[in-house]
N, C-alpha and C positions, 0 to 999 in steps of 0.2 A: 604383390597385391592381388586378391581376390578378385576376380572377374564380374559382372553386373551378376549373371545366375549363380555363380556361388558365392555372393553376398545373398542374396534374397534366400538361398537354402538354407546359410547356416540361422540367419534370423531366423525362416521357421522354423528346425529344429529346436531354437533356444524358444521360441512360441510355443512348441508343442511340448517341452520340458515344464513350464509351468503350468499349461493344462492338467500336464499328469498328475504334478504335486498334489493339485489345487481335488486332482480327483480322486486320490489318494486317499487327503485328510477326511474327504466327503467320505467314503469308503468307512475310516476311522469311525467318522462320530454314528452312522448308521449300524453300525457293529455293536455298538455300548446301546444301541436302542433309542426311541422319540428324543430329539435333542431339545430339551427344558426350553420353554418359554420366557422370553424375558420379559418382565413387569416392567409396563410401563413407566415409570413415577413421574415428577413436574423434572425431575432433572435430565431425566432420558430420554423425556420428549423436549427438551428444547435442543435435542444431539441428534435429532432426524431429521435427515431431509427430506425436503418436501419432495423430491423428484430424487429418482437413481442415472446416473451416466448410462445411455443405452447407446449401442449403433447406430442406431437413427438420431438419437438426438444430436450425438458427436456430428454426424454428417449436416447435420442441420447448421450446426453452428459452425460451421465451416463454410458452408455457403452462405450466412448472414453475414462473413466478413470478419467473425470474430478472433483477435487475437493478431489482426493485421490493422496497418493503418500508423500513423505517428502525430504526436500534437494533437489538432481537435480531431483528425479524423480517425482518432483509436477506438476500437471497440474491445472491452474487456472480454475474456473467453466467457467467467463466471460473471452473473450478476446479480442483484441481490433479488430481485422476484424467481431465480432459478431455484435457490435451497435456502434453509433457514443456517444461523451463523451462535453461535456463543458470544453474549453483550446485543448490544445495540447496533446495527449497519447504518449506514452513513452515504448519503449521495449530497454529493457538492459538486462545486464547477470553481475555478478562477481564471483570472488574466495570464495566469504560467503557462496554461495549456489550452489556453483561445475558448476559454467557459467550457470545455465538454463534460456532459456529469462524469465523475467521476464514481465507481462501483468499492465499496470500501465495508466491507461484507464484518467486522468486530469495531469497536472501538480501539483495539490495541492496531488492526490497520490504519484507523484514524488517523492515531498518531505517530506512528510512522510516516504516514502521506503528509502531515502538516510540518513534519520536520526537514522532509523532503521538499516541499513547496517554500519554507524558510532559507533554504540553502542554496546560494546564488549560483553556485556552482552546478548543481540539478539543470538541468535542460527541457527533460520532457519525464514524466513522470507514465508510467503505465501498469496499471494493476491487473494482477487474473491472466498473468502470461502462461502461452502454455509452453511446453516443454514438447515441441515436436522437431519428427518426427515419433509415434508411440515405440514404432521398433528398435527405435535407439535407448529409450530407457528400459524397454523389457532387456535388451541386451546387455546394460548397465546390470541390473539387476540381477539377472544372472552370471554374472562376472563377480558379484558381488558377494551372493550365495544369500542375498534377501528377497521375500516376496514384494513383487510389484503389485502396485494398488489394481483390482476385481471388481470386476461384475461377476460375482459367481453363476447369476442365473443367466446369463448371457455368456457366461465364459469372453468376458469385452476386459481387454484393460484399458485401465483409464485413466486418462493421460493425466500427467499434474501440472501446475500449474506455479510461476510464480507470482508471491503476493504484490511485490513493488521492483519494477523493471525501471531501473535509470537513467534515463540519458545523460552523461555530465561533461564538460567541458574536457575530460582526459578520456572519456570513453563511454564503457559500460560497466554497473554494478545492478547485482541483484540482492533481494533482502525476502529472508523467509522472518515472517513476524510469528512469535510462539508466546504462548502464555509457559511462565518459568518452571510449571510442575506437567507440560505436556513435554515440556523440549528434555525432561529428565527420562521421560517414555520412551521406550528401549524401540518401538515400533515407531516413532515420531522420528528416532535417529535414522531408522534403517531407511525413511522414505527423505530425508536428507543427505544422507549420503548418496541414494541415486542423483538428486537434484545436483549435486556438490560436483561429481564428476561431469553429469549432464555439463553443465557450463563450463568446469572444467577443459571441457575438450574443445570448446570455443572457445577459450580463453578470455572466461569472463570471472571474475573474481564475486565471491559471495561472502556475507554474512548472516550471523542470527541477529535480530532484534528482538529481544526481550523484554515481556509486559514490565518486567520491574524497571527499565532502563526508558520505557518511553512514559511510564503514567507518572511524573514526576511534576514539582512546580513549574518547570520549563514547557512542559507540554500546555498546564493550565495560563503560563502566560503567551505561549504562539495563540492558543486559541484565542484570548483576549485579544490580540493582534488580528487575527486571522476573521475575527467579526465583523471586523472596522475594512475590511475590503472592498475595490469598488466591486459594482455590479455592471453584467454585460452593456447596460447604457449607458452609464457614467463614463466621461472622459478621464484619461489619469490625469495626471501630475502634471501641469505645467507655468512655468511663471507667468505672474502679469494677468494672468487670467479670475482668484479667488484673492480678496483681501486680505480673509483672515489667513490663508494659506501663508499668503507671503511676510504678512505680520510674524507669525510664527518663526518661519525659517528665520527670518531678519534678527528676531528675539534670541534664536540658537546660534547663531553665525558666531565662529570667531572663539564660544566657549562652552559650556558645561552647565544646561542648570537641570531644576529638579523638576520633574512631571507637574506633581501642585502647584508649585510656584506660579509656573509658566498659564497652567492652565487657570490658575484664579486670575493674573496679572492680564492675562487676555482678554479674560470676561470683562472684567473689568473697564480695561481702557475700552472695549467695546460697545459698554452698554447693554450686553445680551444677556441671555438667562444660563445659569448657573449650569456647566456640563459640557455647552455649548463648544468651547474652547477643547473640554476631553476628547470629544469624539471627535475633531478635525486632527488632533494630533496623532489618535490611533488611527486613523487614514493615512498619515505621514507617515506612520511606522508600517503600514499595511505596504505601501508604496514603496518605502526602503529609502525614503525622504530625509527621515530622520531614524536617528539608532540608539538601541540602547543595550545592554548587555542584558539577554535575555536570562542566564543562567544567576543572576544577583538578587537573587529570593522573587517574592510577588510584587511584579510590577505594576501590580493596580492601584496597589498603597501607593508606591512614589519610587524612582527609579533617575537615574541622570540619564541627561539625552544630551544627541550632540548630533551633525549636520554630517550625513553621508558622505565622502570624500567627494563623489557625484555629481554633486551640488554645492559643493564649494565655491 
């Protein structure tokens, strides 16, 4: 094994090897003459970020706690006022992870997070992990014989990051979320493969989750689910406590009926206005009260429900 000072030399050496490259290609493109400007268009500006990774900002966020922390006290490395994202960003909060907002920089992280949050087995859910120490993936990287992510004008690398860090009942799993025509990008690969070994060598197993594999009817019924959530003042689930609640379960105990049914037969014997009865049971299903098989087309149409083993 390598000593404490000839670990830190060979990292710099592998540091100072990408410098060179990096000031090489610079070499390169000034040799060919003024390197062409790129035009802006609406689709190039929505690929800029608002801010670049500096030194200073890295340090900064590092002493704001970021990227440390578990359950409510996690704070994401990246958050969505840092840089701008491809789709729509998303801040939420649930009872999984003790309300803390949660930083969900695409829609395709969305729903990744929402499938994670569906999945009893998930434990603590953490976005915008980063991948430190940086010298370990520069190292990676050159083992690898790809370039690691730049600040060129800072000569700073900069760290990555993963999208959904998960705590689960057997361990740890991490999830890089790609849209299916970036994950075919031969430069998308090569900065997966750092990540791949990165956890690798913690022994932590990873996959891709793919835009085609999460924007599906499944996702659009977690969401329908995932509306009907309580909120940080609401109490959950408990018996004895909500009529129509327990009405409900009592109506599903024992067997199998259909969404409609349940939810008109409810209204009904109750007296109430029409819906009334829906959104008490997407709360049952937000709660994990009551279940349904989420992957059996659109469950807003109508869908069978049956009583959590739980609450049996």
């Amino acid at each position: 094994m390598r000593s404490a000072g000839r670990q830190e030399k060979h990292e710099a050496m592998q540091l100072q090897k990408v410098r060179n490259r990096l000031a090489k290609a610079e070499a390169a493109v000034q040799a060919l003459g003024a390197p062409r400007r790129r035009v802006a268009t609406k689709a190039s500006k929505a690929k800029v970020p608002r801010f670049e990774m500096t030194p200073k900002k890295f340090e900064r966020f590092l002493l704001e706690g970021r990227g440390q922390g578990e359950g409510p006290t996690y704070r994401p490395f990246i958050q969505i006022d840092d840089l701008s994202s491809k789709g729509v960003s998303h801040r939420t909060s649930s009872s999984r992870t003790g309300f803390r907002t949660h930083h969900l920089l695409s829609d395709n992280e969305y729903a990744a997070y929402l499938a994670a949050w569906f999945d009893m087995n998930v434990l603590d859910i953490r976005e915008q992990y980063p991948m430190l120490p940086v010298t370990l993936t520069l190292g990676i990287a050159a083992s690898l014989g790809v370039k690691h992510p730049m600040n060129r004008k800072y000569r700073f690398a900069i760290p990555q990051t993963a999208d959904l860090f998960l705590v689960t009942k057997e361990g740890v799993e991490v999830v890089a979320v790609k849209e299916d025509e970036d994950y075919e990008n031969p430069r998308t690969r090569e900065k997966l493969a750092i990540a791949e070994e990165f956890w690798r060598l913690r022994g932590i197993p990873t996959r891709v989750a793919l835009a085609s594999e999460l924007k599906t009817q499944r996702f659009q019924n977690l969401q329908w689910i995932y509306d009907a959530r309580r909120k940080q003042y609401e109490r959950p689930f408990e018996l004895g406590v909500n009529p129509l609640y327990d009405f409900l379960l009592s109506e599903v105990a024992g067997r199998e009926i259909g969404l409609r049914e349940l939810a008109n037969h409810t209204d009904t014997e109750f007296g109430q206005p029409l819906g009334t009865a829906l959104a008490a049971i997407r709360r049952l299903l937000a709660e994990r009260v009551l279940e349904t098989d989420i992957n059996a087309g659109d469950i807003t149409k109508d869908c069978v429900l049956f009583v959590n083993a739980q609450w049996q």
